[in-house]
N, C-alpha and C positions, 0 to 999 in steps of 0.2 A: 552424380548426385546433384540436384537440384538446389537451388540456393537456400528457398524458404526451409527445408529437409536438413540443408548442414547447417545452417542460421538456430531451428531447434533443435538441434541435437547438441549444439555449443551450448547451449543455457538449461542443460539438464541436470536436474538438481539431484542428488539422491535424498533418501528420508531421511538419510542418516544425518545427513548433514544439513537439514531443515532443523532437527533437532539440534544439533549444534549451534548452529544460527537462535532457536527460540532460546536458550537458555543463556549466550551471555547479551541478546537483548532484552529480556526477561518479558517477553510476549508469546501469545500462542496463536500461530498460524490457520487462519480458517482456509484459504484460497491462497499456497504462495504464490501462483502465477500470477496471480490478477492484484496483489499485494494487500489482499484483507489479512487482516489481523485482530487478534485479542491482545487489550491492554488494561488494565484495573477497571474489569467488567465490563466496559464497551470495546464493541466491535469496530472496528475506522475501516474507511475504503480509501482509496486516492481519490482525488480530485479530478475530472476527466480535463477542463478548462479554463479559461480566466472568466469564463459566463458563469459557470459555476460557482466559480472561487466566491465572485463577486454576491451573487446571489446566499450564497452561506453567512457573509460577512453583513449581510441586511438583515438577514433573518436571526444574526446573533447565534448562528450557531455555532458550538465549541469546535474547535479546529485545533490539529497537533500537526506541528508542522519538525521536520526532521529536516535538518542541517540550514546554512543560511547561504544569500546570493542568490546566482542564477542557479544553482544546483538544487533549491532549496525542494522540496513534496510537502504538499500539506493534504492532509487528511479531515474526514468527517466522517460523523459517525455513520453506521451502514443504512440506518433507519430514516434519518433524513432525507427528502425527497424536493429537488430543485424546483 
């Protein structure tokens, strides 16, 4: 088996357990692969890079950012455009 083959197959999610996942973060999953999400009526995407980041934080756009440090992900909404 092929690496990229057993690489996706290790992170396969079932539905069921996407559900499980939306309900005790209390969001609704549009794309979990790509980590879109629904959260009190906006859509967030992740951030692709620090050009971006940067670019978001000029243009004042609202950003939701999940956990802190090096680990941290911050989000914008799906409609904004870099």
């Amino acid at each position: 088996m092929s690496k990229k083959k057993k690489r996706k197959q290790q992170y396969s999610v079932s539905p069921e357990e996407i559900r499980l996942i939306e309900k005790d973060l209390g969001v609704e999953f549009i794309d979990f692969y790509k980590g879109i999400f629904k959260s009190n009526g906006i859509v967030w995407k992740p951030v692709k890079n620090g050009i971006e980041l940067l670019c978001a934080a000029w243009d004042n756009v609202p950003m939701l950012q999940i956990s802190s440090g090096r680990s941290a992900c911050q989000f914008v909404p799906l409609e904004w455009k870099p």
